[in-house]
Biopython code that builds the backbone (N, CA, C, O; Angstrom):
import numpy as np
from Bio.PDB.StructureBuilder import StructureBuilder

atoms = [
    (1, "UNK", "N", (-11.078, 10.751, 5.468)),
    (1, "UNK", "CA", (-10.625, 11.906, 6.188)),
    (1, "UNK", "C", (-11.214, 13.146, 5.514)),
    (1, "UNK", "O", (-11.261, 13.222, 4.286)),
    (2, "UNK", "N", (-11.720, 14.237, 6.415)),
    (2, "UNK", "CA", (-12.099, 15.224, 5.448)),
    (2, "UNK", "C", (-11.057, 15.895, 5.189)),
    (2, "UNK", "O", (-10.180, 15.841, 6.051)),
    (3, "UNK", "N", (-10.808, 16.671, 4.055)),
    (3, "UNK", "CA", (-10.516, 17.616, 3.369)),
    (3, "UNK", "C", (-9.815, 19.070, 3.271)),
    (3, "UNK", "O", (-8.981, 19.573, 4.023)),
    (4, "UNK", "N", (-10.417, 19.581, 2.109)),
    (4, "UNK", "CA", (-10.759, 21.174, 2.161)),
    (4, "UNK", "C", (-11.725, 21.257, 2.461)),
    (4, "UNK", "O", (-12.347, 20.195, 2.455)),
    (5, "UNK", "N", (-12.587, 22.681, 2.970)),
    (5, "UNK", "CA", (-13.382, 22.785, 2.902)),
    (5, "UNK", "C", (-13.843, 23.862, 1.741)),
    (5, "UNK", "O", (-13.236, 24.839, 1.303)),
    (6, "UNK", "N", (-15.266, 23.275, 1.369)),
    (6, "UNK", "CA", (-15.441, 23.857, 0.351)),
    (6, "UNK", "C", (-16.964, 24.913, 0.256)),
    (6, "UNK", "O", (-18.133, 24.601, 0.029)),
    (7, "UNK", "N", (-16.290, 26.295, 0.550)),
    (7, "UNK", "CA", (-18.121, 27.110, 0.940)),
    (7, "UNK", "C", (-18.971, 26.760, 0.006)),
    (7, "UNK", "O", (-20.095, 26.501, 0.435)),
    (8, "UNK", "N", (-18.748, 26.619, -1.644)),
    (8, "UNK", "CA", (-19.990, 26.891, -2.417)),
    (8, "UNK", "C", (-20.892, 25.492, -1.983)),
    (8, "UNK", "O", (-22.053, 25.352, -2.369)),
    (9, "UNK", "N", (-20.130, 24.392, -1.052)),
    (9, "UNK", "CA", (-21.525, 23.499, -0.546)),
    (9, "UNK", "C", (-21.292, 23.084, 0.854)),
    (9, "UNK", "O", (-21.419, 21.914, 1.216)),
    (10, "UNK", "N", (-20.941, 24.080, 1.658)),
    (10, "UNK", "CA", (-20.810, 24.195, 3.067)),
    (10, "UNK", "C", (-20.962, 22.864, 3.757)),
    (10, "UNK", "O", (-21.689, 22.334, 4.597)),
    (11, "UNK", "N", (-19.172, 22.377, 2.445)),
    (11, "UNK", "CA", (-18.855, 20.838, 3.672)),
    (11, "UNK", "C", (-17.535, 20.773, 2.736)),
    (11, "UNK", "O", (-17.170, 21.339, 1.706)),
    (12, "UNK", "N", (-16.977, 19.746, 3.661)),
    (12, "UNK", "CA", (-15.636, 19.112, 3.027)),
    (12, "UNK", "C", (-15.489, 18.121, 1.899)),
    (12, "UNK", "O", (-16.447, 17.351, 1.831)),
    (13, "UNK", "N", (-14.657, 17.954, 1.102)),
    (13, "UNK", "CA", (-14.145, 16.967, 0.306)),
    (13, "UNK", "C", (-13.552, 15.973, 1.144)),
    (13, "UNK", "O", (-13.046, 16.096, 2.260)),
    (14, "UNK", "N", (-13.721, 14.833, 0.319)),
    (14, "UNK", "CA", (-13.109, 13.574, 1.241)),
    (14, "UNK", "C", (-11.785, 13.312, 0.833)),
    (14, "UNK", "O", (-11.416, 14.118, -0.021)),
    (15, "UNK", "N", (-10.727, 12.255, 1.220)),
    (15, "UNK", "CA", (-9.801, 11.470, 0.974)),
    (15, "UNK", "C", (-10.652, 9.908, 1.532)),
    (15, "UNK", "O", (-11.274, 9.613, 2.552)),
    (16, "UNK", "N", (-10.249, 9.099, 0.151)),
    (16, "UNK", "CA", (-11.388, 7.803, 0.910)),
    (16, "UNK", "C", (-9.851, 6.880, 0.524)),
    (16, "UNK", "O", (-8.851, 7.293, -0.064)),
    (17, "UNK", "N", (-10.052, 5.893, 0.943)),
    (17, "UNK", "CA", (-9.149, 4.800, 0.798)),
    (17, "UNK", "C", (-9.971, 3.139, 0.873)),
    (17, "UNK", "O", (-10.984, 2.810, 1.491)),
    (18, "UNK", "N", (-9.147, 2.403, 0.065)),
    (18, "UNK", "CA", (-10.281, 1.193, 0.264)),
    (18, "UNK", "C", (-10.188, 0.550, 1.448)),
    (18, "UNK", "O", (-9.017, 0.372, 1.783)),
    (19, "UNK", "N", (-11.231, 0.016, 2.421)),
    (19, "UNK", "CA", (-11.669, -0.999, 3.179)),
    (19, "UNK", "C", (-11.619, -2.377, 2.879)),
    (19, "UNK", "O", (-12.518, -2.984, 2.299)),
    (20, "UNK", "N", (-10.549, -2.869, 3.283)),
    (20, "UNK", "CA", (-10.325, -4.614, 3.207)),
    (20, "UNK", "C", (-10.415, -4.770, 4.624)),
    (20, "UNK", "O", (-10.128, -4.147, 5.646)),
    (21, "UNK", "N", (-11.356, -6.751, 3.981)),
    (21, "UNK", "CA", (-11.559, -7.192, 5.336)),
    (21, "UNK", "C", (-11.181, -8.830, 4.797)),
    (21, "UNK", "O", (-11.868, -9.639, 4.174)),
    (22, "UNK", "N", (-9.823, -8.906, 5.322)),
    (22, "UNK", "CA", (-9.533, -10.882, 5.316)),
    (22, "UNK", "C", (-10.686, -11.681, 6.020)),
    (22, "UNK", "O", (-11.127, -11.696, 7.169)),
    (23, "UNK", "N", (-10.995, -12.347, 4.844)),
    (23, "UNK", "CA", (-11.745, -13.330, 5.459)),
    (23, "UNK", "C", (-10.681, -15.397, 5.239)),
    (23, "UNK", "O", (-9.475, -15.564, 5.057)),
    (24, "UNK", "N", (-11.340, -16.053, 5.315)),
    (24, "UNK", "CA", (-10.740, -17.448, 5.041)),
    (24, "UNK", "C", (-10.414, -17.594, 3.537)),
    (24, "UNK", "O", (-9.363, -18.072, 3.110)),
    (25, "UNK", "N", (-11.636, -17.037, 2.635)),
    (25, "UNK", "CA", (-11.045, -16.992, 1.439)),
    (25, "UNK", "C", (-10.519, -16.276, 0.340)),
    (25, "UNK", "O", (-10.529, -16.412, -0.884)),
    (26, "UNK", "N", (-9.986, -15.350, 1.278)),
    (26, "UNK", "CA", (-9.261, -14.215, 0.651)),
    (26, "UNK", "C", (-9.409, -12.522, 0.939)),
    (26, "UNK", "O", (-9.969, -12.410, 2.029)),
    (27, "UNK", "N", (-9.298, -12.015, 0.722)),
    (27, "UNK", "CA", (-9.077, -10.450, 0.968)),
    (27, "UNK", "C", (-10.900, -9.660, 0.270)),
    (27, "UNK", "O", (-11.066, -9.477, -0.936)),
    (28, "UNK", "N", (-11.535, -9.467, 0.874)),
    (28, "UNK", "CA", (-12.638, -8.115, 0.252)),
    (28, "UNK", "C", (-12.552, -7.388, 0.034)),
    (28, "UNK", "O", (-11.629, -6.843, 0.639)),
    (29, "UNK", "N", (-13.070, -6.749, -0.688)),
    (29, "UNK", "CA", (-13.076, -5.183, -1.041)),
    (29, "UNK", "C", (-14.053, -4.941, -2.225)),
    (29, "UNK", "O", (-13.972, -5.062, -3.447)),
    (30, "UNK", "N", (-15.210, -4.468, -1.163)),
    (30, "UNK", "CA", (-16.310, -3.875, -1.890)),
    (30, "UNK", "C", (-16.266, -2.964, -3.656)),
    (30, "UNK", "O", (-16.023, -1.779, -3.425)),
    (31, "UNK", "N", (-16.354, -3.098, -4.513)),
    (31, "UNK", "CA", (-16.023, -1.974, -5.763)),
    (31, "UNK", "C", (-17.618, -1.395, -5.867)),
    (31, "UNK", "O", (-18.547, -2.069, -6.313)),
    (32, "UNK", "N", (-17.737, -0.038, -5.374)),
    (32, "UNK", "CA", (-19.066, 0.443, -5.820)),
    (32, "UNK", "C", (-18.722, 1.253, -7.378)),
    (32, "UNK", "O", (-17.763, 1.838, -7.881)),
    (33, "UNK", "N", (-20.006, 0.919, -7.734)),
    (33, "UNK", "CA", (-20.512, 1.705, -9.098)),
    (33, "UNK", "C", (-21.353, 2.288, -9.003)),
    (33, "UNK", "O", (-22.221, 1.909, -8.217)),
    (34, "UNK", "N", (-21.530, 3.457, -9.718)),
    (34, "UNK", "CA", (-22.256, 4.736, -10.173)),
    (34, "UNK", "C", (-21.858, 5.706, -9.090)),
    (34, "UNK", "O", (-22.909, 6.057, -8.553)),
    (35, "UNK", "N", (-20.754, 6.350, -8.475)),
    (35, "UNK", "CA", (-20.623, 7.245, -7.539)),
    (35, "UNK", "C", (-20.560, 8.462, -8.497)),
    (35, "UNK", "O", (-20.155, 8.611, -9.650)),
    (36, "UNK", "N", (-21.026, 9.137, -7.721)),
    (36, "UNK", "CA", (-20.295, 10.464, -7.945)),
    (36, "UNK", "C", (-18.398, 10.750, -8.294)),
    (36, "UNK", "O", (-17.475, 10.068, -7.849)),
    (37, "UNK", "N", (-18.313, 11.816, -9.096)),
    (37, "UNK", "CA", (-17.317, 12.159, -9.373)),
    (37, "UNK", "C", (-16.394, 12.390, -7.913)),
    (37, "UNK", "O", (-15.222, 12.066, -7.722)),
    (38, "UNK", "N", (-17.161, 12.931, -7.155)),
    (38, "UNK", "CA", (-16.413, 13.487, -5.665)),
    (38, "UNK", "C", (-17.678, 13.431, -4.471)),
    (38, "UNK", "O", (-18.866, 13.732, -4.587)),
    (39, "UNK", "N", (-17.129, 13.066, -3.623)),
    (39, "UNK", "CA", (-18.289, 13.181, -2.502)),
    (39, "UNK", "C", (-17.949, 14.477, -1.591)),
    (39, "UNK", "O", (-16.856, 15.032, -1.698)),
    (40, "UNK", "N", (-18.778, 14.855, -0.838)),
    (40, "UNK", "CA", (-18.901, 16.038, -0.386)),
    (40, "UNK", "C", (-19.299, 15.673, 1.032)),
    (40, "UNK", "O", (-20.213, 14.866, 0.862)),
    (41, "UNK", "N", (-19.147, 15.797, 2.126)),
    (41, "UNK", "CA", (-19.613, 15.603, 3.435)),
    (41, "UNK", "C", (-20.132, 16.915, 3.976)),
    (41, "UNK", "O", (-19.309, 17.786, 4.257)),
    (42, "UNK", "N", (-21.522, 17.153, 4.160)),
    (42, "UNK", "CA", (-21.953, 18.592, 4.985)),
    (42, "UNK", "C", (-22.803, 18.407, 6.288)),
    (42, "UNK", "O", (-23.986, 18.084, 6.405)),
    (43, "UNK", "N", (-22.028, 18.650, 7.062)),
    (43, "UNK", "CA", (-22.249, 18.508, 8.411)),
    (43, "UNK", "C", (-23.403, 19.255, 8.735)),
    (43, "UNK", "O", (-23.841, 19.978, 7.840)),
    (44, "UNK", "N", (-24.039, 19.234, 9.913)),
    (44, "UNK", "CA", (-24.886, 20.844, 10.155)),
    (44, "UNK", "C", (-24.140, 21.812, 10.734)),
    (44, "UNK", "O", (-22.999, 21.658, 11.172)),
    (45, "UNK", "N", (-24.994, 23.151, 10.739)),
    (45, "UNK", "CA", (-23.662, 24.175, 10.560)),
    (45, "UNK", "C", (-22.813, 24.782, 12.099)),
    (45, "UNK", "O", (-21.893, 25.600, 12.145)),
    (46, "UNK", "N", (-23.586, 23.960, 13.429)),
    (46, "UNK", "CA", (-22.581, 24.078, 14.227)),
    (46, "UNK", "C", (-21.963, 23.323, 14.059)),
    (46, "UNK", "O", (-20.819, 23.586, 14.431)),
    (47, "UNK", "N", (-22.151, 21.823, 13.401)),
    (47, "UNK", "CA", (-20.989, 20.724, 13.806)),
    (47, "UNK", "C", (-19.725, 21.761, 12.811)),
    (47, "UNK", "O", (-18.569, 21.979, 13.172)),
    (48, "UNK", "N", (-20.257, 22.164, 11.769)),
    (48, "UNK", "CA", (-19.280, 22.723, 10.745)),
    (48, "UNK", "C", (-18.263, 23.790, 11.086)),
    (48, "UNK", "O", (-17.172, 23.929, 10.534)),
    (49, "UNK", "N", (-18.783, 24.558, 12.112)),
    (49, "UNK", "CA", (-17.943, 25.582, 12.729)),
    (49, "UNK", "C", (-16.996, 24.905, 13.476)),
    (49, "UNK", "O", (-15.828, 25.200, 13.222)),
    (50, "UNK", "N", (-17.282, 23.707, 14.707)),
    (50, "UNK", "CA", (-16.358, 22.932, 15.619)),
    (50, "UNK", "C", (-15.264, 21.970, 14.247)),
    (50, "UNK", "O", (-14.069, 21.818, 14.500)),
    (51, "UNK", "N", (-15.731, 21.520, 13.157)),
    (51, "UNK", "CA", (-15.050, 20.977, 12.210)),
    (51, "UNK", "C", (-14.166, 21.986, 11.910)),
    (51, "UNK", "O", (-12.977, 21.779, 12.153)),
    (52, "UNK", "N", (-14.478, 22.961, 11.466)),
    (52, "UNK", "CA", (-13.444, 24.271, 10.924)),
    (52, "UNK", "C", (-12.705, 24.748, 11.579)),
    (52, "UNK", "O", (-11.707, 25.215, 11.029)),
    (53, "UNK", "N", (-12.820, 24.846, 12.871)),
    (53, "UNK", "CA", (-11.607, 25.324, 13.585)),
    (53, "UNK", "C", (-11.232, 24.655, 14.278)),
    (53, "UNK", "O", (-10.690, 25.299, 15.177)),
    (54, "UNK", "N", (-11.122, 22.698, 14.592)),
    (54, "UNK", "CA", (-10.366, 21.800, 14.654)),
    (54, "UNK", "C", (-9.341, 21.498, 13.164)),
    (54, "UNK", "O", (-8.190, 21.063, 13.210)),
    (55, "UNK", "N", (-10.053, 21.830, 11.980)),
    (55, "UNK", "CA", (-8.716, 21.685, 10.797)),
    (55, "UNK", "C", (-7.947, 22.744, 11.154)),
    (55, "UNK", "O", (-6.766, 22.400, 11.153)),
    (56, "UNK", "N", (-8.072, 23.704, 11.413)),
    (56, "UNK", "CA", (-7.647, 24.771, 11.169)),
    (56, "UNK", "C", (-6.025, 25.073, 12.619)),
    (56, "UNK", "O", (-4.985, 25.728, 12.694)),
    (57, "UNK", "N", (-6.815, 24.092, 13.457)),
    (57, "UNK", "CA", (-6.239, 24.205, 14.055)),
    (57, "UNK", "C", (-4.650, 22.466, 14.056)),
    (57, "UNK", "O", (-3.920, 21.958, 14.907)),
    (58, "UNK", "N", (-4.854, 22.308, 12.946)),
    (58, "UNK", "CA", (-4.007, 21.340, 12.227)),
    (58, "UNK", "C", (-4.312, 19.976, 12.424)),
    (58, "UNK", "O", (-3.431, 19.207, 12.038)),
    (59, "UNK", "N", (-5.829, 19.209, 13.171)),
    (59, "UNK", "CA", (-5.996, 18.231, 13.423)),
    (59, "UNK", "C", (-6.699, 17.401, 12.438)),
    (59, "UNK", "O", (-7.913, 17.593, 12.363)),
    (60, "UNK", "N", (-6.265, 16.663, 11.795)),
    (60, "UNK", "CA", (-6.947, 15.695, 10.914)),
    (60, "UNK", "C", (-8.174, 14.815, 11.294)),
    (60, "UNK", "O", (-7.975, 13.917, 12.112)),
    (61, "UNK", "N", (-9.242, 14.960, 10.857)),
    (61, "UNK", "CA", (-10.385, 14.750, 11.061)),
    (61, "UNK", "C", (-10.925, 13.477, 10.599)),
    (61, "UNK", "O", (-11.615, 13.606, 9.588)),
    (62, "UNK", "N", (-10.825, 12.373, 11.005)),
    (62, "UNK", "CA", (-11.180, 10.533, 10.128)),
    (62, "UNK", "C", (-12.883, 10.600, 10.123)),
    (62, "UNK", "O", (-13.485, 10.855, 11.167)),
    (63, "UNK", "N", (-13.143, 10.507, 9.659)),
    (63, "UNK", "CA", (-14.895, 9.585, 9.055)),
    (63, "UNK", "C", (-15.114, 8.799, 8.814)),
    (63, "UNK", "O", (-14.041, 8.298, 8.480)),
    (64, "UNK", "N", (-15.799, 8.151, 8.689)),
    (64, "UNK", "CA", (-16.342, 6.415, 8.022)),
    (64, "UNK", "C", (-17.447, 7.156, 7.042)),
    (64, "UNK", "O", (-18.251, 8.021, 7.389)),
    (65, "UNK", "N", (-17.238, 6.471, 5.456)),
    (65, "UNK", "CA", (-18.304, 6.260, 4.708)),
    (65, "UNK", "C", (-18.750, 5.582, 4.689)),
    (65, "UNK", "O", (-18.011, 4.618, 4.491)),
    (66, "UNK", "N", (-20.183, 5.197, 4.825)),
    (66, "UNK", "CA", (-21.035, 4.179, 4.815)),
    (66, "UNK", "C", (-21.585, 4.646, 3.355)),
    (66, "UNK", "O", (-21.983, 5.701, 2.860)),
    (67, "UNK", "N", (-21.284, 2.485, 2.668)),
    (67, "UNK", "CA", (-22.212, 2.632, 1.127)),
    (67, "UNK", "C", (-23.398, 2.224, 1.380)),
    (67, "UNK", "O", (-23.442, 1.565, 2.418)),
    (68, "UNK", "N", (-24.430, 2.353, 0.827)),
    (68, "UNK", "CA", (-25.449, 1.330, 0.777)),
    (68, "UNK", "C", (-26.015, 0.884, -0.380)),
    (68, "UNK", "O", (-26.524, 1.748, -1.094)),
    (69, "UNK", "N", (-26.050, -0.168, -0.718)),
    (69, "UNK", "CA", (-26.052, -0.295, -2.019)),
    (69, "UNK", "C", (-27.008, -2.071, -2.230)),
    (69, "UNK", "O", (-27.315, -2.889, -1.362)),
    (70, "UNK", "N", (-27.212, -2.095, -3.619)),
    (70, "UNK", "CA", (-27.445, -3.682, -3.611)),
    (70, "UNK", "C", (-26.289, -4.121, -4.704)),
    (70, "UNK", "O", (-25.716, -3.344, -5.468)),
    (71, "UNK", "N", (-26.056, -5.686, -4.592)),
    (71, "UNK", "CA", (-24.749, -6.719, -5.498)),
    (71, "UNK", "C", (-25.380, -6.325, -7.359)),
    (71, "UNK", "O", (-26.541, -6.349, -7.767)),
    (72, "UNK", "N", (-24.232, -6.028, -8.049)),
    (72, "UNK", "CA", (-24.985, -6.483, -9.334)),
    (72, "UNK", "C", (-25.007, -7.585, -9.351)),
    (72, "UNK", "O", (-23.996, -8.155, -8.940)),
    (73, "UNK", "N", (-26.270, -8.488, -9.875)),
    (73, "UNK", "CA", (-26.193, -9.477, -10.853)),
    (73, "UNK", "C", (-25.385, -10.241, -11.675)),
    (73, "UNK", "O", (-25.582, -9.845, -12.823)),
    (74, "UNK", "N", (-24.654, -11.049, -11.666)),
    (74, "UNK", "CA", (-23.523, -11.631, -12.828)),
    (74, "UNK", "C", (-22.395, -10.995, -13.015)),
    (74, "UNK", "O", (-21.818, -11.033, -14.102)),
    (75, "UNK", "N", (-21.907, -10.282, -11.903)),
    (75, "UNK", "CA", (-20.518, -9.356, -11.714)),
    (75, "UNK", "C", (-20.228, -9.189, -10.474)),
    (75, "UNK", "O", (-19.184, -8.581, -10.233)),
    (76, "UNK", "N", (-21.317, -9.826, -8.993)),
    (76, "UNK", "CA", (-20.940, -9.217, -7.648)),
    (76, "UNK", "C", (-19.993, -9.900, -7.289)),
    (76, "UNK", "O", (-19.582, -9.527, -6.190)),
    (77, "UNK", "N", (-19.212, -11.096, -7.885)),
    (77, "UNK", "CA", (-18.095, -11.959, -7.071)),
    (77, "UNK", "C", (-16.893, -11.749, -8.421)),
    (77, "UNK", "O", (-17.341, -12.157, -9.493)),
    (78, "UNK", "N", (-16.088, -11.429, -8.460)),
    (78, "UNK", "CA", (-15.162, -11.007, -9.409)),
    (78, "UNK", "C", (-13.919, -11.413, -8.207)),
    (78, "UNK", "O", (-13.799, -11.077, -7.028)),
    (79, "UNK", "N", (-13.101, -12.268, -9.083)),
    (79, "UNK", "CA", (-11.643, -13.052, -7.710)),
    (79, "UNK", "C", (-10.733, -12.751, -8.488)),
    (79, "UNK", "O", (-10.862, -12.912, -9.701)),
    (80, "UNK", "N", (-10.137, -12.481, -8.187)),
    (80, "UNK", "CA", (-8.696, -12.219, -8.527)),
    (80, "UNK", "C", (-7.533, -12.676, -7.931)),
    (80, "UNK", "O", (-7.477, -13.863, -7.610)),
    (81, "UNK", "N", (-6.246, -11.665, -7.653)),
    (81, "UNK", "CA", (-4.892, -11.870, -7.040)),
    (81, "UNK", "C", (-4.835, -10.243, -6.330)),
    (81, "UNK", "O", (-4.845, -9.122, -6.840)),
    (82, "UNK", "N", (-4.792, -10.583, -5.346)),
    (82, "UNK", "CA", (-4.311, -9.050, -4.583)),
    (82, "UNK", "C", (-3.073, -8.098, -4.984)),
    (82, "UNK", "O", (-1.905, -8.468, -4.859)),
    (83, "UNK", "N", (-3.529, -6.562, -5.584)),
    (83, "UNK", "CA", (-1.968, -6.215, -5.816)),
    (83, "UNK", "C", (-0.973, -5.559, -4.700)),
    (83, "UNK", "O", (-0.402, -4.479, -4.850)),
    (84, "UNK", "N", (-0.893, -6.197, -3.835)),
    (84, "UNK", "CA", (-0.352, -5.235, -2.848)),
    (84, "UNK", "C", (0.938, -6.810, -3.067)),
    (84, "UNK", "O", (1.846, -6.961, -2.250)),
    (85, "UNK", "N", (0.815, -7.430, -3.826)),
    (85, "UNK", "CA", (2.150, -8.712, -3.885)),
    (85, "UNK", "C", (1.694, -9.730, -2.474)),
    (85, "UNK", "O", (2.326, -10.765, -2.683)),
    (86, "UNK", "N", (1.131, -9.866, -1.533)),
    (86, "UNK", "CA", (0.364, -10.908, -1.447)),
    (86, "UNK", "C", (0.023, -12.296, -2.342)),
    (86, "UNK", "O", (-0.164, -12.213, -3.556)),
    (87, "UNK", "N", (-0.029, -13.362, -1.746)),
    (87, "UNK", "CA", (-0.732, -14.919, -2.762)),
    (87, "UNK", "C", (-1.883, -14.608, -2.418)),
    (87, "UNK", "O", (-2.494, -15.395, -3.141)),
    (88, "UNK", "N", (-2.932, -13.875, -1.677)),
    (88, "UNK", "CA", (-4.050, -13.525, -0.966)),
    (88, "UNK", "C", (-5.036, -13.318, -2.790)),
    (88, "UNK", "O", (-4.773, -12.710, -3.828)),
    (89, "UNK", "N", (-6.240, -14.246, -2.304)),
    (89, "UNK", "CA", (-7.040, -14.297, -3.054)),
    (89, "UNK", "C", (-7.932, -12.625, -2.876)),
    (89, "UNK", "O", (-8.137, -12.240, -1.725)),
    (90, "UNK", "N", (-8.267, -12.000, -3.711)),
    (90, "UNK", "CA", (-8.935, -10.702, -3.695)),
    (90, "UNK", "C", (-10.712, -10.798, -3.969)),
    (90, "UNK", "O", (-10.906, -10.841, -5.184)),
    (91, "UNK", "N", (-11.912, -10.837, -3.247)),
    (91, "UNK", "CA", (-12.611, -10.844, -3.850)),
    (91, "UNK", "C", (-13.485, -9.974, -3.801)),
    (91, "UNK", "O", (-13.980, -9.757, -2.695)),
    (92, "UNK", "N", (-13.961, -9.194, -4.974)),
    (92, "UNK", "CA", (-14.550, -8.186, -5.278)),
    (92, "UNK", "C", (-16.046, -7.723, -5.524)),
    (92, "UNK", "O", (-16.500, -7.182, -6.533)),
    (93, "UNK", "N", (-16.761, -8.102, -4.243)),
    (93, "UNK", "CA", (-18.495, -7.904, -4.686)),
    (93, "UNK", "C", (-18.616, -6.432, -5.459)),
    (93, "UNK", "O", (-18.182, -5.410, -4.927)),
    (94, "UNK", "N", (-19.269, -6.430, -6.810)),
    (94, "UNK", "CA", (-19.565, -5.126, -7.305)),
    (94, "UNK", "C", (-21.149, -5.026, -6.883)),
    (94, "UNK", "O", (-22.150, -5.731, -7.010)),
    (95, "UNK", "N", (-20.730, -3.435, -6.166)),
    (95, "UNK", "CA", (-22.298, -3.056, -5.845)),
    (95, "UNK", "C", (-22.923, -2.262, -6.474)),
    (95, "UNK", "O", (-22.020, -1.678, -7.074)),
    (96, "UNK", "N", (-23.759, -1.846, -6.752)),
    (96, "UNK", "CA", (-24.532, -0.416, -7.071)),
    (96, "UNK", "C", (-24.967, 0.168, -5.440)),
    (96, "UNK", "O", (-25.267, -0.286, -4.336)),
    (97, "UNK", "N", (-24.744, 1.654, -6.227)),
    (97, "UNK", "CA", (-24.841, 2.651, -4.737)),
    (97, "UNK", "C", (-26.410, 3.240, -4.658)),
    (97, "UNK", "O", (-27.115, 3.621, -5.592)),
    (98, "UNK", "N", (-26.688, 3.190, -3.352)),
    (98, "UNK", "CA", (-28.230, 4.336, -3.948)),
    (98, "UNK", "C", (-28.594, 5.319, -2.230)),
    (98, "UNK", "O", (-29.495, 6.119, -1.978)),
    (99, "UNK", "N", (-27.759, 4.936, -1.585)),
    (99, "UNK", "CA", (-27.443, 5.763, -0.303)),
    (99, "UNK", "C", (-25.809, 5.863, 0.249)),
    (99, "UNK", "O", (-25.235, 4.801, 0.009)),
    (100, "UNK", "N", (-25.141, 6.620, 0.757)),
    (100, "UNK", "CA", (-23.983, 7.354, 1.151)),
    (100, "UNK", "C", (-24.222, 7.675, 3.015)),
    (100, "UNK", "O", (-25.151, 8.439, 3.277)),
    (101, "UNK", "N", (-23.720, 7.323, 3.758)),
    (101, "UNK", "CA", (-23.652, 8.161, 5.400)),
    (101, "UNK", "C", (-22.550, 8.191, 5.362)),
    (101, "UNK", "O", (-21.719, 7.494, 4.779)),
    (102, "UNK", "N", (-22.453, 9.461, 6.335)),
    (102, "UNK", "CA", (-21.044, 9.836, 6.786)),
    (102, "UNK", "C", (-21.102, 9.581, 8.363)),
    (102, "UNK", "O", (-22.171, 9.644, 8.970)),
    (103, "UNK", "N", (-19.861, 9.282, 9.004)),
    (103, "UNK", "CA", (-20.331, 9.356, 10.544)),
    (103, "UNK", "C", (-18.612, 9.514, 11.015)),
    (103, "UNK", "O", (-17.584, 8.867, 10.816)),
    (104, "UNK", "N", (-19.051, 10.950, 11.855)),
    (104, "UNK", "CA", (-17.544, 11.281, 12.684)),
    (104, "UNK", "C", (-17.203, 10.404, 13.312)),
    (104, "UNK", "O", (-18.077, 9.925, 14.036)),
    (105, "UNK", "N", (-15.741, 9.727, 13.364)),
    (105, "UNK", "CA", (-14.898, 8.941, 14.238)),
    (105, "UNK", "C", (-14.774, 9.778, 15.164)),
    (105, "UNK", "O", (-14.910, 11.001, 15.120)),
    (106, "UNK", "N", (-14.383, 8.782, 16.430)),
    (106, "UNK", "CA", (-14.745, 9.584, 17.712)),
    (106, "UNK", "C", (-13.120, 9.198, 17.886)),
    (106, "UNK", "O", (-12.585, 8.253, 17.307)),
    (107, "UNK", "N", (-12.378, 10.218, 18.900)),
    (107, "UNK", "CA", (-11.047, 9.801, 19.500)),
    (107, "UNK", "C", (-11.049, 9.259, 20.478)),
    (107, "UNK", "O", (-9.987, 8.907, 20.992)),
]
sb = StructureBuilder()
sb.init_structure("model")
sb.init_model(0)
sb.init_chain("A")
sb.init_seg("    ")
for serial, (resi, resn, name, xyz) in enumerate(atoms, 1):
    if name == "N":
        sb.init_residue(resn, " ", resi, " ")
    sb.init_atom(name, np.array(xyz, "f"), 0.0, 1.0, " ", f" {name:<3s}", serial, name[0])
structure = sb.get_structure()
């Protein structure tokens, strides 16, 4: 979901949450490595004006981040136990990141 917005890089801050997807043997959830401290979404600057005065006008705005990334080596399958209290097996491909998209959800 975006954010604040933030002028000194004429785009929003995110709220991200993780993406699980049940499969047969348990629960996914991608763990990327090397991100950035904070991601930043900057639209172009009409989409940014129609963005700004839809927040403004109190409507919460959803996005999809797209990672792109490749598996590390000898760490991309990491299994666990799900903590949400689930018996659901958790399994954790670790990726490295080296591209980011953003793409507006449509209503």
């Amino acid at each position: 979901m975006l954010r604040q917005y933030l002028p000194e890089y004429k785009g929003f801050s995110l709220a991200l949450g993780p993406e699980l997807t049940h499969t047969s043997w348990g629960i996914v959830r991608f763990k990327p490595r090397e991100l950035p401290d904070y991601l930043v979404a900057v639209p172009p600057p009409a989409l940014r004006e129609e963005l700004l005065v839809r927040q403004q006008m109190g409507e919460h705005i959803e996005i999809i981040v797209v990672f792109i990334g490749t598996l590390i080596p000898n760490e991309s399958l990491i299994y666990a136990f799900s903590h949400d209290g689930q018996k659901d097996g958790m399994i954790l491909p670790v990726v490295s990141i080296q591209s980011i998209m953003y793409i507006l959800k449509t209503s």
